[in-house]
C-alpha positions as CSV (number, residue, x, y, z in Angstrom):
1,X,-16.1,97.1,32.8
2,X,-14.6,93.7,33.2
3,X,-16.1,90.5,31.6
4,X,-15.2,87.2,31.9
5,X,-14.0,85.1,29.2
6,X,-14.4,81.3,28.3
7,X,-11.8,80.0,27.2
8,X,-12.1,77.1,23.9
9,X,-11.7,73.7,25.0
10,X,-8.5,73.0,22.3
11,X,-6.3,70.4,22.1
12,X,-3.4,72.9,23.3
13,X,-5.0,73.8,26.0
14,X,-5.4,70.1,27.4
15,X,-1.7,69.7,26.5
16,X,-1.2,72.1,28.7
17,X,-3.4,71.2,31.4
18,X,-2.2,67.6,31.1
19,X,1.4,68.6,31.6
20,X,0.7,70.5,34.8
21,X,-1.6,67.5,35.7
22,X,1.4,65.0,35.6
23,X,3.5,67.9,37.3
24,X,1.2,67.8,40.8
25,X,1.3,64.0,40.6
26,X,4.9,63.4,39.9
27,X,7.3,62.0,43.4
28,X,9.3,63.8,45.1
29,X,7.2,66.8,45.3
30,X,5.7,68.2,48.2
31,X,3.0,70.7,47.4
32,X,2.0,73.8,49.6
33,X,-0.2,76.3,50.3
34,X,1.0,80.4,50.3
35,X,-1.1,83.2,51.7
36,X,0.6,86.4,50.0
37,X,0.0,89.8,51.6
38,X,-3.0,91.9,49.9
39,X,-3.1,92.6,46.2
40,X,0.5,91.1,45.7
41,X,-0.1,87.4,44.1
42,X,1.7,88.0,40.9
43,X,5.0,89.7,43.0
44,X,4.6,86.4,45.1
45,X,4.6,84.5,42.1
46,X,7.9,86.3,40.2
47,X,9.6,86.3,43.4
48,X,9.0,82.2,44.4
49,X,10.0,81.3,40.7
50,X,13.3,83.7,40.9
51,X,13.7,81.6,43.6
52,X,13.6,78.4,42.0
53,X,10.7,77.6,43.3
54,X,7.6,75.5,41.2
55,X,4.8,78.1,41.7
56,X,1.2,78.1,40.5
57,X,-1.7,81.0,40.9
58,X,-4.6,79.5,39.0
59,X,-6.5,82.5,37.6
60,X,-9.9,83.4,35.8
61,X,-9.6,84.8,32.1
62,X,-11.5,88.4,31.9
63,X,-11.3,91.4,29.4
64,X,-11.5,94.9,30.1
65,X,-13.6,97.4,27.2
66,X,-12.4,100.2,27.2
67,X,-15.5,103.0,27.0
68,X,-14.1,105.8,24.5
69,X,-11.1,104.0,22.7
70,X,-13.1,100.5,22.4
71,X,-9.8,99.0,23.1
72,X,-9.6,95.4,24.9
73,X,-7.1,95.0,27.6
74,X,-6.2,91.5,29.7
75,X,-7.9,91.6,33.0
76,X,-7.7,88.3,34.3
77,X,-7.2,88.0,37.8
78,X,-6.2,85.4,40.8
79,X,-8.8,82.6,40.8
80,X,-8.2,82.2,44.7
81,X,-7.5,85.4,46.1
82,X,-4.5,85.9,48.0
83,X,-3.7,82.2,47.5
84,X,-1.4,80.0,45.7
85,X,0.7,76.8,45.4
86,X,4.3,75.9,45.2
87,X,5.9,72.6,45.0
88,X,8.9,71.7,46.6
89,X,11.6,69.9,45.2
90,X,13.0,67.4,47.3
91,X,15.1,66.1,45.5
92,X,16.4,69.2,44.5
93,X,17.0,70.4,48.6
94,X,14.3,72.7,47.9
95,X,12.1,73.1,51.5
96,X,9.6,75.6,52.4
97,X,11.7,78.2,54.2
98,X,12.9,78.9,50.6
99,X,9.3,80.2,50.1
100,X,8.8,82.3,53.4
101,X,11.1,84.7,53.1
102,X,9.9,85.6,49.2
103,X,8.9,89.3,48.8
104,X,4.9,89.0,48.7
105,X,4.6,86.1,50.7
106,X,3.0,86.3,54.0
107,X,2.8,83.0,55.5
108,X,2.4,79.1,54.5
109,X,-0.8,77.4,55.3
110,X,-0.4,75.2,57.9
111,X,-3.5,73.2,60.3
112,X,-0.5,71.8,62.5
113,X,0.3,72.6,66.5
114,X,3.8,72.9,64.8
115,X,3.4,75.3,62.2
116,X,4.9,72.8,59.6
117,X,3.2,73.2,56.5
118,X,0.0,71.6,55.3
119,X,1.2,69.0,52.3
120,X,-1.7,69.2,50.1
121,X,-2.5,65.5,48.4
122,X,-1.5,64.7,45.1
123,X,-5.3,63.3,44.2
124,X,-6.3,66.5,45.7
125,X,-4.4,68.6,43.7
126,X,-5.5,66.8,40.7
127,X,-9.1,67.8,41.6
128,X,-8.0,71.2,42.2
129,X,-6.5,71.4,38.6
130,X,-9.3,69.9,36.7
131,X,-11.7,72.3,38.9
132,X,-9.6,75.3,37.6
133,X,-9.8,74.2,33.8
134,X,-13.7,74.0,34.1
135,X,-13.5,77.5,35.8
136,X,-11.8,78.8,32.3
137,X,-13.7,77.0,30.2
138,X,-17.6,76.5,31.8
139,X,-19.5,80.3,31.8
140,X,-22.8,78.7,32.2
141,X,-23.8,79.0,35.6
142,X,-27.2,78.3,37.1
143,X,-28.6,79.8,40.4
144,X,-29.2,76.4,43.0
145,X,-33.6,77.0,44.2
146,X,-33.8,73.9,46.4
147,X,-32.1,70.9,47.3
148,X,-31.6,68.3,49.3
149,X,-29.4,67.3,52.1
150,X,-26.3,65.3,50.9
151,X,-26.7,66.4,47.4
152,X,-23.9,68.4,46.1
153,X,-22.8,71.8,44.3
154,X,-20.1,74.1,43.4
155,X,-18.8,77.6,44.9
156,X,-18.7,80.5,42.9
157,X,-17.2,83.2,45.0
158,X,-14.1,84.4,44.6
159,X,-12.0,82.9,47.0
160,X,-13.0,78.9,46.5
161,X,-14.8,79.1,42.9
162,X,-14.4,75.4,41.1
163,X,-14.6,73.7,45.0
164,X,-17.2,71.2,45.4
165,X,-18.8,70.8,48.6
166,X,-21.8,68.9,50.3
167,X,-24.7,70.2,51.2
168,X,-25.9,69.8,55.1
169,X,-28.4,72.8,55.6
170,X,-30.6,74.5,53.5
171,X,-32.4,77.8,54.4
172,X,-34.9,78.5,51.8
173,X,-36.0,81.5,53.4
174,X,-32.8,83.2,54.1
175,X,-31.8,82.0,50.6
176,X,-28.6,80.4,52.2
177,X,-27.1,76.9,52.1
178,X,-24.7,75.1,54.8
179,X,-22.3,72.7,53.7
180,X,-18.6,70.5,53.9
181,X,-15.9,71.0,51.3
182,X,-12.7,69.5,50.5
183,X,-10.1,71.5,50.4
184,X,-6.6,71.1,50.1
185,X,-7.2,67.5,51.5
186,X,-9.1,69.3,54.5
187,X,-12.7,69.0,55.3
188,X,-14.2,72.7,55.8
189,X,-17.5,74.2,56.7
190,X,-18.7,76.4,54.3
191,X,-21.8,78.8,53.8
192,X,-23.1,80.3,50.8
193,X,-26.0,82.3,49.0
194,X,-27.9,80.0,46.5
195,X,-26.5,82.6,43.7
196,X,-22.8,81.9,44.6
197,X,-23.4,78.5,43.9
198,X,-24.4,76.0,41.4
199,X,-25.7,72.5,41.3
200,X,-23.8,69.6,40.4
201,X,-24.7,66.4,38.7
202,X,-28.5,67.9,37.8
């Protein structure tokens, strides 16, 4: 049985996370978006780098006990399944079609009529780290009862857990809430039980 681990707030860890912060802010890099194919995020990942390709796949810290030898194994997983990001040297000649033919990639986001792909912010991808470092390091979730319209809260499914979003319906009776999110500098409609989510600011 997997469980999920917080990870301590050290001072190495926010080295870390402050490098990687000044990484998706730095000029001259262009970051995307890449969809793999099914269960192949870490092949995606060792083949972009091999590459020479900047990639990150954010992921969520678990364990696995094992029931008759007790033994804990690593279990951590993709934070965002099936998705993660790569920046493009520019400077260094390096352009997308680098990324599209790596083994485990399927395709590169894109919400153009050209297919180009979708440059994700720099501000945005500073939110997107400092959501990820409170995914590793917050457990305490609380299940959203009621709320208003406009107010805010979190996602916590698997596919956009750390994104914030707005809330613009609430269905108390279905026990579902309607909302906006920005992601990847996109606005995007999203819909959600009130125990995949959890309030913020309250």
């Amino acid at each position: 049985m997997s469980k999920l681990q917080q990870i301590p707030v050290t001072r190495a860890l926010m080295a870390d996370y402050g490098l990687l912060k000044q990484l998706v802010g730095c000029a001259g890099i262009d970051w995307i978006v890449i969809r793999t194919n099914p269960a192949c995020e870490m092949r995606a990942l060792e083949s972009l780098r091999a590459a020479g390709l900047i990639a990150w796949l954010p992921m969520v810290s678990e364990t696995r006990k094992h029931g008759r030898s007790k033994t804990i194994s690593d279990a951590s997983r993709p934070l965002c399944t099936r998705y993660l990001f790569v920046g493009l040297d520019r400077m260094g000649g390096k352009d997308s079609n680098l990324a599209r033919v790596c083994d485990g990639v399927e395709k590169i986001l894109s919400f153009h009529l050209d297919s180009r792909p979708h440059i994700v912010p720099k501000a945005q991808m500073a939110v997107i780290v400092d959501q990820v470092r409170k995914a590793q390091t917050n457990r305490k979730y609380e299940e959203l009862q009621g709320f208003d319209i406009g107010s805010k809260f979190m996602l916590l499914t698997d596919a956009f857990k750390g994104f914030e979003a707005t809330v613009t319906a609430y269905d108390a009776a279905k026990g579902m809430v309607t909302g906006t999110a920005l992601m990847l500098g996109q606005e995007v409609p999203v819909v959600a039980p009130v125990d995949k989510i959890r309030a913020v600011g309250r």
